[in-house]
C-alpha positions as CSV (number, residue, x, y, z in Angstrom):
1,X,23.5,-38.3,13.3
2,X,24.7,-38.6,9.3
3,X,27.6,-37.7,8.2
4,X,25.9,-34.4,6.2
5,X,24.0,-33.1,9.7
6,X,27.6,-33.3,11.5
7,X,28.8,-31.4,8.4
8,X,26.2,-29.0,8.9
9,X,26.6,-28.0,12.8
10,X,30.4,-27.7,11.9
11,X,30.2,-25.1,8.8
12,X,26.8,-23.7,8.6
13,X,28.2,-19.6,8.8
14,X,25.3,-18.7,10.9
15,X,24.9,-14.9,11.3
16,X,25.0,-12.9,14.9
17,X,21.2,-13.3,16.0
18,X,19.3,-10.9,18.0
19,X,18.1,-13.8,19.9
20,X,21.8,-14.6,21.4
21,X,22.4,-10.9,23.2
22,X,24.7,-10.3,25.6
23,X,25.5,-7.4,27.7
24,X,29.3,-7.7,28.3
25,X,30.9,-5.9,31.5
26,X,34.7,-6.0,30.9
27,X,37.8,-4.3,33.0
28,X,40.1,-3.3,30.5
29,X,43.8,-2.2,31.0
30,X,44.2,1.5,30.1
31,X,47.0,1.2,27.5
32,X,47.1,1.4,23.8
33,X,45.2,-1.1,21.8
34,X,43.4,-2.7,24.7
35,X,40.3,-2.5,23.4
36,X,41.0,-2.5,19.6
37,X,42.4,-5.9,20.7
38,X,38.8,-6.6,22.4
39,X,36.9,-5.5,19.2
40,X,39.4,-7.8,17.3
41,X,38.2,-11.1,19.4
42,X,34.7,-9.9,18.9
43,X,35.1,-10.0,14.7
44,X,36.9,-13.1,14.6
45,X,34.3,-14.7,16.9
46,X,31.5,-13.7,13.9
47,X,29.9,-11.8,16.6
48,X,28.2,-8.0,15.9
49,X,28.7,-5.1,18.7
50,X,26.6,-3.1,19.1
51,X,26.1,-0.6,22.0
52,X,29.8,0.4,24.0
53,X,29.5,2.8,27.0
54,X,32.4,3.7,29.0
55,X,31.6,2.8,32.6
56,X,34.1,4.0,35.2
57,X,37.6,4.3,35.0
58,X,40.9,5.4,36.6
59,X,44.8,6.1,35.8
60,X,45.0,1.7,35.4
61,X,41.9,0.5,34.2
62,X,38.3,1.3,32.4
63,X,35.0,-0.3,32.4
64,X,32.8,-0.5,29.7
65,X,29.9,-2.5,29.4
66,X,29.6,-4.3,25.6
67,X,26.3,-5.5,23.7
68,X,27.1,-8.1,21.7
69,X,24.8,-10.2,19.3
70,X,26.3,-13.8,18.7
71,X,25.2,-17.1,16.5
72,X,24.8,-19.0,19.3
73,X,24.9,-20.3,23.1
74,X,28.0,-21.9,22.0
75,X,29.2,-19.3,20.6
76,X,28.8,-16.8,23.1
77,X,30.9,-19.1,25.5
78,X,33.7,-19.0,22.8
79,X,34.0,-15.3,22.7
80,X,33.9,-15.4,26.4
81,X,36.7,-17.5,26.7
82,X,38.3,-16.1,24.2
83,X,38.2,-12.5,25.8
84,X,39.1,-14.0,29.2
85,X,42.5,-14.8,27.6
86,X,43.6,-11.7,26.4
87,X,45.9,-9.6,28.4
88,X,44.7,-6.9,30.0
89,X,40.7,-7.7,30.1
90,X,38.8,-9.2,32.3
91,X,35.6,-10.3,31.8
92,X,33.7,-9.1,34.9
93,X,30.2,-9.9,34.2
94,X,28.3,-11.3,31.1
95,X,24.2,-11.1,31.3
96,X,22.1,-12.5,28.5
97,X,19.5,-10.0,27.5
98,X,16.6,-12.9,26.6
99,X,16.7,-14.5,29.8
100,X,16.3,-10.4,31.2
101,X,13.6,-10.1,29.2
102,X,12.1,-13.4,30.7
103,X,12.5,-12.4,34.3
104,X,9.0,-12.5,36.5
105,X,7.4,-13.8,33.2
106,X,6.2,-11.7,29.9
107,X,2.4,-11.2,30.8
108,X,0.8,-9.5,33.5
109,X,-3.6,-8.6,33.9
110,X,-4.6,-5.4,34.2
111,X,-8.3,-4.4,34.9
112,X,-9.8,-2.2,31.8
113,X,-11.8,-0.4,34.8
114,X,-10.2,1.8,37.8
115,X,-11.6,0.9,41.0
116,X,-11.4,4.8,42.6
117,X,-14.5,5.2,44.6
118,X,-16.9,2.8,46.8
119,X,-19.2,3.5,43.7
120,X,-16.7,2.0,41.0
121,X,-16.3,-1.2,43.5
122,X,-19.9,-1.7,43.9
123,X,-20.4,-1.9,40.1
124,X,-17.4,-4.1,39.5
125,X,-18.3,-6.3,42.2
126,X,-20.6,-6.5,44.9
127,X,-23.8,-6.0,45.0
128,X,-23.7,-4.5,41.6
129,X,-22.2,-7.9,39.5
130,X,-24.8,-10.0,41.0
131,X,-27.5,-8.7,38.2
132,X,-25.0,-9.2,35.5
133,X,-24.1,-12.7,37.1
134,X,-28.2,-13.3,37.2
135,X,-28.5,-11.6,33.5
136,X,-25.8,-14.2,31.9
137,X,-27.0,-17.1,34.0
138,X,-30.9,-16.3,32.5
139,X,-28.5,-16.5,28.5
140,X,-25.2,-17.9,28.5
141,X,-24.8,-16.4,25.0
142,X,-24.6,-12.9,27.2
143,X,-21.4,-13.9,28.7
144,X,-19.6,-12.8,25.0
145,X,-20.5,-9.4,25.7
146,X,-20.3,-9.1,29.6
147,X,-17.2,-11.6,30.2
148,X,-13.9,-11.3,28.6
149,X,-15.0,-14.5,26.7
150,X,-15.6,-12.7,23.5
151,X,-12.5,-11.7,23.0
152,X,-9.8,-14.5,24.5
153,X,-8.3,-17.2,23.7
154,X,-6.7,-20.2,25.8
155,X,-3.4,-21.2,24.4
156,X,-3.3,-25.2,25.6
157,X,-0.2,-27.6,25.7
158,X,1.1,-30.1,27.2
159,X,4.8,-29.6,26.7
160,X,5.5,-32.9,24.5
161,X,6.9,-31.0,20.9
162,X,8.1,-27.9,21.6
163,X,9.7,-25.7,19.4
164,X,13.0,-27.9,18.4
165,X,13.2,-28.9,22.0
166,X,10.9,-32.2,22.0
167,X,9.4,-33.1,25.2
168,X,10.2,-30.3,27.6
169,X,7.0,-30.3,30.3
170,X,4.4,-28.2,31.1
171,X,6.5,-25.5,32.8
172,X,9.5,-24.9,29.9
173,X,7.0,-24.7,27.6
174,X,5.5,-21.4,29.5
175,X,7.2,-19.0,27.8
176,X,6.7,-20.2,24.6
177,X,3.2,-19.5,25.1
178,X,3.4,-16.5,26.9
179,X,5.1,-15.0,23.8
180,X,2.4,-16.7,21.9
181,X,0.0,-14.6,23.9
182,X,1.9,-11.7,23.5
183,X,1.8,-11.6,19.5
184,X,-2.3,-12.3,19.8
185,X,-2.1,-8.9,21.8
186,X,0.3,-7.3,19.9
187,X,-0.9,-8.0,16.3
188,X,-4.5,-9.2,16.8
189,X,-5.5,-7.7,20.1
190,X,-6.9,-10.5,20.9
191,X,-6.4,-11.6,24.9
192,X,-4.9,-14.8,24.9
193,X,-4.0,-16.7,28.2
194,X,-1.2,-19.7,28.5
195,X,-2.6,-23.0,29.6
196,X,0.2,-25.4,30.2
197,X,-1.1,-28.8,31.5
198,X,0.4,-31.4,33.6
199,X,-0.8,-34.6,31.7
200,X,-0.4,-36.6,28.6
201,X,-3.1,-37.9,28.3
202,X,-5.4,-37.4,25.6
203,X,-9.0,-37.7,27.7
204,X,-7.8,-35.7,30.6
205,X,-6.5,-32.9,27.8
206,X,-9.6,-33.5,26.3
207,X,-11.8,-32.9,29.2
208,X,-9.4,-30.3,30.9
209,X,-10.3,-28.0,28.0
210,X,-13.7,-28.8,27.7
211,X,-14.1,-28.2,31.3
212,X,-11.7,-24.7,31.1
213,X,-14.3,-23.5,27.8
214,X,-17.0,-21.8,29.3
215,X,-14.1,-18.9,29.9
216,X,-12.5,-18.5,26.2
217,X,-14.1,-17.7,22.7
218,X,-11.3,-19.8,21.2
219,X,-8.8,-22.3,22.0
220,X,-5.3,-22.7,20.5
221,X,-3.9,-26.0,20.5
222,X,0.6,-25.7,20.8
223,X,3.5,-28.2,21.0
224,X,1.7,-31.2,21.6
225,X,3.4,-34.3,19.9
226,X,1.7,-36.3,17.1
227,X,-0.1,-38.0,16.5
228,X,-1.9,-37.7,19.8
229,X,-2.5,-34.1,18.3
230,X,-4.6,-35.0,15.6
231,X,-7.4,-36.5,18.1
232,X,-7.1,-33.7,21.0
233,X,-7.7,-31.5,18.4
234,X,-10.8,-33.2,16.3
235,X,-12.3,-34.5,19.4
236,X,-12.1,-31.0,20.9
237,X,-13.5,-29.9,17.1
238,X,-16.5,-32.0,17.6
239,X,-17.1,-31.2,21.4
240,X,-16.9,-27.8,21.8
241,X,-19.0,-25.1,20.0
242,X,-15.9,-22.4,20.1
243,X,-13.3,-22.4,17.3
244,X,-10.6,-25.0,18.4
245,X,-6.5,-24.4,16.1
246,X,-3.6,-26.5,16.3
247,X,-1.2,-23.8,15.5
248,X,1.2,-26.2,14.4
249,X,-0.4,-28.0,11.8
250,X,-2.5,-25.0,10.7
251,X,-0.4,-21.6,11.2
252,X,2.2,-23.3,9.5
253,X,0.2,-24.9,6.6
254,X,-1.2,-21.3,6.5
255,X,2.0,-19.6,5.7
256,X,3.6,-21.9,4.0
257,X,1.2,-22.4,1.6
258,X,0.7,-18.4,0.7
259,X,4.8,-18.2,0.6
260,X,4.0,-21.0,-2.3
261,X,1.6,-19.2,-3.9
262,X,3.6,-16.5,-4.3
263,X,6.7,-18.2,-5.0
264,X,5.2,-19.7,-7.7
265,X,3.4,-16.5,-8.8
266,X,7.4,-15.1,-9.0
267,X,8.7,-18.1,-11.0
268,X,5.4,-18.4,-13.7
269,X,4.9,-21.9,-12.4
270,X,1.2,-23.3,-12.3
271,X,1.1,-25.1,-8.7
272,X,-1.2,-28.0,-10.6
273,X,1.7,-28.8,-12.8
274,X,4.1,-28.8,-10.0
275,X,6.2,-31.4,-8.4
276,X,6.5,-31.2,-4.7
277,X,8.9,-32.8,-2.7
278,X,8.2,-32.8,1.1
279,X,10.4,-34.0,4.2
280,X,9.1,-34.7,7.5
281,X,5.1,-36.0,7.9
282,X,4.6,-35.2,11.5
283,X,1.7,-32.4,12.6
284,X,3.2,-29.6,10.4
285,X,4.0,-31.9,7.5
286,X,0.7,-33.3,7.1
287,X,-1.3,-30.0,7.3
288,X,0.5,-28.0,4.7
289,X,0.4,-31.6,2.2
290,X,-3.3,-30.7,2.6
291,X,-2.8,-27.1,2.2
292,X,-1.5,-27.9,-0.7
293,X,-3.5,-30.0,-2.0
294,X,-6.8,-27.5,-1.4
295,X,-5.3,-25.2,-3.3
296,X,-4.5,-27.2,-6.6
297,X,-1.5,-28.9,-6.0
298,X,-1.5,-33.0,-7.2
299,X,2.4,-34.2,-7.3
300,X,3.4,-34.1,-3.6
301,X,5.9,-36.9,-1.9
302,X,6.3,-37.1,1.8
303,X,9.6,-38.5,3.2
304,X,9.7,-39.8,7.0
305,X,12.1,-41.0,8.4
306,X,11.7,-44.6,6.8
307,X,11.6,-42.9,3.2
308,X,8.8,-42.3,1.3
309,X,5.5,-42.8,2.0
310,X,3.2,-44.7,-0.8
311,X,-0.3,-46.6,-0.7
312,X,0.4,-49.9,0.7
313,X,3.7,-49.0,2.9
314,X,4.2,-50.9,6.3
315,X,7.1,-49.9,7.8
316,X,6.6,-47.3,10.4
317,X,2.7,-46.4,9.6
318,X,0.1,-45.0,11.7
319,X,-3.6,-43.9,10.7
320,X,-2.5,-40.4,9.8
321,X,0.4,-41.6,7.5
322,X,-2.0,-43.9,6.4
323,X,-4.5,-41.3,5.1
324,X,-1.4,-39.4,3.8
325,X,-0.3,-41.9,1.4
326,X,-3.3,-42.4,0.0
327,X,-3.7,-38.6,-0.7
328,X,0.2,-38.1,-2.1
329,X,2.6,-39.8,-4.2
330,X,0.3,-40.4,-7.5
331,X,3.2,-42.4,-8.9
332,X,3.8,-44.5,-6.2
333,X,7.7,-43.3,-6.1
334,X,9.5,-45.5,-3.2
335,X,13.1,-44.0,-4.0
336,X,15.7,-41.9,-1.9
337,X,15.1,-38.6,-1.1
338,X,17.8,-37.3,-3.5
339,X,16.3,-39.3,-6.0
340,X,12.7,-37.6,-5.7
341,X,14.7,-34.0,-6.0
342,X,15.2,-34.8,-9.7
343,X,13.1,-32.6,-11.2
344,X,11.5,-31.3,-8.4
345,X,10.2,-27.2,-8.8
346,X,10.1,-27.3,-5.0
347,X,11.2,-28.9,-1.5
348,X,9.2,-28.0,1.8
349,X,11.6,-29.3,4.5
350,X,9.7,-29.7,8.4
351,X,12.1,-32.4,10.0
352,X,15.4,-31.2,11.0
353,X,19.1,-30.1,10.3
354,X,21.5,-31.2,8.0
355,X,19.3,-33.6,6.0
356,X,20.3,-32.9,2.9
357,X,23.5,-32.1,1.0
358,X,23.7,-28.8,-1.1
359,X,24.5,-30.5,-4.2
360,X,21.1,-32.6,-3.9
361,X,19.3,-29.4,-5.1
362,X,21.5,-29.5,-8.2
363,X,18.9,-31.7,-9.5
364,X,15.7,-29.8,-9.2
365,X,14.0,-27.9,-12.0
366,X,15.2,-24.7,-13.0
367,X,13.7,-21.8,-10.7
368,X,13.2,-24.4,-8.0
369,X,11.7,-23.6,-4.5
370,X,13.0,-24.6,-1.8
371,X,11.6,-24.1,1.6
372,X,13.8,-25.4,4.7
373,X,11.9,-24.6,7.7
374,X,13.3,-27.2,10.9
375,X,14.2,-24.4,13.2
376,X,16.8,-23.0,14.5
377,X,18.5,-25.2,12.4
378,X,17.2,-26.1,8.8
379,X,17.7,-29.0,6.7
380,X,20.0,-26.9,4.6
381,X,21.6,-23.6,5.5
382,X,20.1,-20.6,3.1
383,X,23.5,-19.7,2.2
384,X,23.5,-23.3,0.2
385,X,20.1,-23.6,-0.5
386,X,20.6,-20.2,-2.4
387,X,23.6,-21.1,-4.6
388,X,20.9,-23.4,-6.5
389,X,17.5,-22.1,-5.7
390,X,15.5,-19.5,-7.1
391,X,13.7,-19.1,-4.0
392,X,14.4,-19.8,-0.3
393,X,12.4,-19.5,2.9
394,X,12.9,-20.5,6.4
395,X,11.4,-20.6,10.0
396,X,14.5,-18.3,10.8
397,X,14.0,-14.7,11.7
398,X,17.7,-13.8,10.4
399,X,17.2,-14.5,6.8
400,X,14.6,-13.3,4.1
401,X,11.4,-14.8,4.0
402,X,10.7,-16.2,7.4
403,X,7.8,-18.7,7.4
404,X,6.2,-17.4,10.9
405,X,2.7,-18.6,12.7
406,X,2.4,-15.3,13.5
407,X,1.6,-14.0,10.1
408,X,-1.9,-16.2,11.1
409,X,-3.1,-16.7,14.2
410,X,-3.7,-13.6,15.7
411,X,-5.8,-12.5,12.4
412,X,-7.6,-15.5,12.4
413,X,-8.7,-15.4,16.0
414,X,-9.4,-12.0,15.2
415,X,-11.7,-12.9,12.8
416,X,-13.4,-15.8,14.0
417,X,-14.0,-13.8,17.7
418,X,-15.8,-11.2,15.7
419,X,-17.8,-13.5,13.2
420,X,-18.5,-15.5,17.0
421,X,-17.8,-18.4,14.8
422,X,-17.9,-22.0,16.1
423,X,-15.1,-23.5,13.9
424,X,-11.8,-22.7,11.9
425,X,-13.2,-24.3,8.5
426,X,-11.1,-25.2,5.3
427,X,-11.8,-22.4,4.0
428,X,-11.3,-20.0,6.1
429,X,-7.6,-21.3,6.5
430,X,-7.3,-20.6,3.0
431,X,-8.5,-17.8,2.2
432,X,-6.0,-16.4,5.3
433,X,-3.6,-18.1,2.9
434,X,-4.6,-16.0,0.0
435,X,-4.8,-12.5,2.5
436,X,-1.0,-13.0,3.4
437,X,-0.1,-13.6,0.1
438,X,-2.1,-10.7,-0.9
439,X,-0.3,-8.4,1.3
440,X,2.8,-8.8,-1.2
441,X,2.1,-6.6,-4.1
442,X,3.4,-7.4,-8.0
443,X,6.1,-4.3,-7.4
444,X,6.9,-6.0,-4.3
445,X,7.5,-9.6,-4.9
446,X,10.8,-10.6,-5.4
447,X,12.7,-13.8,-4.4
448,X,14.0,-12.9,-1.1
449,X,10.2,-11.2,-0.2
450,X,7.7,-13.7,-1.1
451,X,6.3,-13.7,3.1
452,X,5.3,-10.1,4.2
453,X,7.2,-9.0,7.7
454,X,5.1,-10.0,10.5
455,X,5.1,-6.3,11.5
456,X,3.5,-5.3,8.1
457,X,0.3,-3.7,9.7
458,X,-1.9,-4.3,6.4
459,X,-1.2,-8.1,7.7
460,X,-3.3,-9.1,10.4
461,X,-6.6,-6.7,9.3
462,X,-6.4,-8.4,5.8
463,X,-6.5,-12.0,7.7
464,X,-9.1,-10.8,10.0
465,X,-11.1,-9.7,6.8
466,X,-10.5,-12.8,4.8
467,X,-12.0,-15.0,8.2
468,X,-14.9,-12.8,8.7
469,X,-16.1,-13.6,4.7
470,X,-15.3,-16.7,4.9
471,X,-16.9,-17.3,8.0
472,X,-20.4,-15.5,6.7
473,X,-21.5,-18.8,4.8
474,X,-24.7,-20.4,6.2
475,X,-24.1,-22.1,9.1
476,X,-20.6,-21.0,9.8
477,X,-20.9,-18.2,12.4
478,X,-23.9,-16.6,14.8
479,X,-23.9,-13.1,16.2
480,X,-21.7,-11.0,14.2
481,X,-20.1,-8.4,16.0
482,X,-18.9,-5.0,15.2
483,X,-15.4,-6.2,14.3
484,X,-12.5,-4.8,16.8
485,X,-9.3,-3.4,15.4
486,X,-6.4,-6.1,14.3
487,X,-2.5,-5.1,13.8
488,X,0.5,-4.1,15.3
489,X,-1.0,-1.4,18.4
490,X,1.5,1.2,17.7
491,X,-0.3,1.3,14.6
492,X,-3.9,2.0,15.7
């Protein structure tokens, strides 16, 4: 680890986070200051209370149970310790509310139809379903309307590159994509299903999901390492005759890219004319590069780890870095990072924490971008990133202008189920681009709202809009059908 990411984990002021909840249950002695003393810890330990309820109590002692939001695992165990030295409290219990909410999973399948009478059960199943079984075997294309295929996607992955976690396995990565699946229902009520496989392999992913099709009118491709992503996904592309979306590479290229647009709307910079300067080439990296270079952009540099990448580099090269350096880098620049900042109107950072030092973004242009997305922990903390910045976005949900996935996916499936399309094409992705930036209005846009909030109900209908159009061009879809509702359900 350098010197400037050990710097980092040790002064980044993180704030309290939702995410890190804890229900605290503490025995306090009943005599003045006790818990002033308590709330004391609490502040100094940069944590946030939140709900206090008195428990129990008698003539020695109360109870009260304590939420508390902290920065951190770490952090939590501090103000534990912490409180579990101060006289008079004892720390009975501690409970963290986002493994609660994980308990017995996050999904559960519910029949759309009550079973109430012999009559319902003969319809729903036997005898009744053999004549739809016979109707859909006579035209497969009958199984969108009388299956759930029409309307549900399989969210497939193998566990190799998740989140910030790396290679976790098939079973951590389950509820990662059971909240994935959540936010399809939630925002694009589409029915999406988690699909964790126990293999590596490229041909038995390959043919795992090929085999698993006939059931989903989508698939959505998550946390699967590169490059072995790349060819899942275009051999899936070319095999299957239902849309096929690497989240990873896409979602993210999709957001990013309209959080561009409209950061360079803010700032009266012409993305043609615009120097790009872009850290970490893996799935995410390369897919917004090409984001960005579909919508106008021609001065992009990608860093890896061995530095820049140019036409002609050997060190550390595969056929996807490859094809990257031959669409980047016009100038053929083979300096340092820091170097390539000079002058710079914007940084996209997908690697990870601490890679650069504050006073690196000194030398980018005036009203420079900068958008540090490695998550939870960017490659420069907003806080810094801000002091010389115009605009700044992250992957974090605590600070302005979050770039999420979820802004896309659910209104692109949405889309694409009703269009009954067969593919995600280029430019569909883009014009979903151009819907999200589109949700942000002239009077709105300002530097820290460039992204609209993911529970911005005009989101997801505008995305699902955008596909569908796109999606009407010869050859693109089959079968419209009457398009169901997309957005948040409480608004519907």
């Amino acid at each position: 680890m350098t010197a400037a990411r050990r710097a980092h984990r040790k002064t980044v002021p993180y704030l309290a986070s939702p995410s890190y909840t804890l229900t605290l249950r503490l025995r306090l002695a009943r005599e003045p200051g006790t818990l002033a003393r308590v709330l004391s810890v609490i502040g100094r330990a940069r944590a946030a209370v939140g709900a206090m309820d008195l428990v129990e109590g008698d003539d020695a002692h109360n109870v009260r149970d304590l939420t508390v939001q902290v920065a951190s695992e770490e952090g939590g165990r501090r103000l534990l310790a912490a409180l579990g030295r101060e006289r008079g409290v004892e720390v009975v219990h501690a409970s963290d509310q986002t493994f609660l909410m994980h308990l017995g999973g996050k999904l559960r399948v519910e029949p759309k139809v009550r079973l109430r009478t012999r009559a319902d059960l003969s319809m729903a199943y036997t005898p009744g379903v053999a004549r739809v079984c016979e109707a859909i075997a006579a035209d497969r294309s009958k199984a969108w309307n009388l299956t759930i295929k029409g309307n549900t996607v399989a969210i497939v992955s193998d566990g190799t590159a998740v989140l910030g976690l790396g290679d976790i396995g098939p079973e951590a990565a389950m509820p990662v994509m059971e909240g994935k699946a959540m936010i399809f229902k939630e925002f694009g009520n589409v029915d999406a299903f988690p699909l964790c496989l126990a293999t590596k392999s490229v041909d038995e992913i390959v043919a795992t999901v090929k085999a698993l099709a006939p059931t989903f009118g989508g698939v959505n491709l998550e946390d699967i390492s590169a490059p072995r992503c790349f060819e899942i996904e275009e051999r899936l592309r070319r095999e299957l005759d239902i849309p096929v979306f690497h989240d990873d590479q896409h979602g993210t290229a999709i957001v990013c890219l309209a959080g561009m647009l409209n950061a360079l709307r803010l700032v009266r910079k012409d993305i043609r004319r615009t120097k790009i300067v872009l850290a970490g080439v893996g799935a995410a990296g390369v897919a917004v590069t090409k984001m960005l270079l579909r919508a106008g952009a021609r001065n992009v540099i990608g860093f890896d780890r061995a530095g820049a990448l140019y036409a002609g580099r050997t060190e550390n090269m595969n056929s996807s870095k490859e094809e990257y350096a031959r669409l980047t880098n016009p100038d053929s620049f083979r300096g340092s990072l820091r170097d390539a900042l000079k002058d710079a109107d914007a940084f996209v950072g997908l690697s990870g924490p601490g890679l650069l030092e504050p006073r690196d973004l000194a030398r980018m242009a005036k009203d420079a971008i900068v958008f540090a997305m490695a998550n939870p922990e960017p490659e420069v903390s907003y806080e810094d990133a801000a002091r010389y910045a115009r605009v700044v976005a992250t992957g974090r949900s605590d600070y302005p202008n979050q770039v999420n996935n979820a802004l896309a996916f659910p209104g692109i499936f949405r889309g694409v189920l009703d269009a009954r399309a067969r593919a995600i094409t280029e430019a569909m992705k883009l014009a979903a681009s151009r819907a999200i930036a589109g949700t942000v209005s002239a009077e709105e846009l300002r530097p820290e709202y460039i992204i609209p909030s993911l529970f911005d109900a005009r989101v997801a209908p505008a995305v699902a809009r955008a596909v569908r159009a796109a999606a009407a061009e010869p050859g693109k879809a089959v079968s419209p059908r009457r398009p169901r509702p997309a957005g948040p359900r409480r608004a519907r």
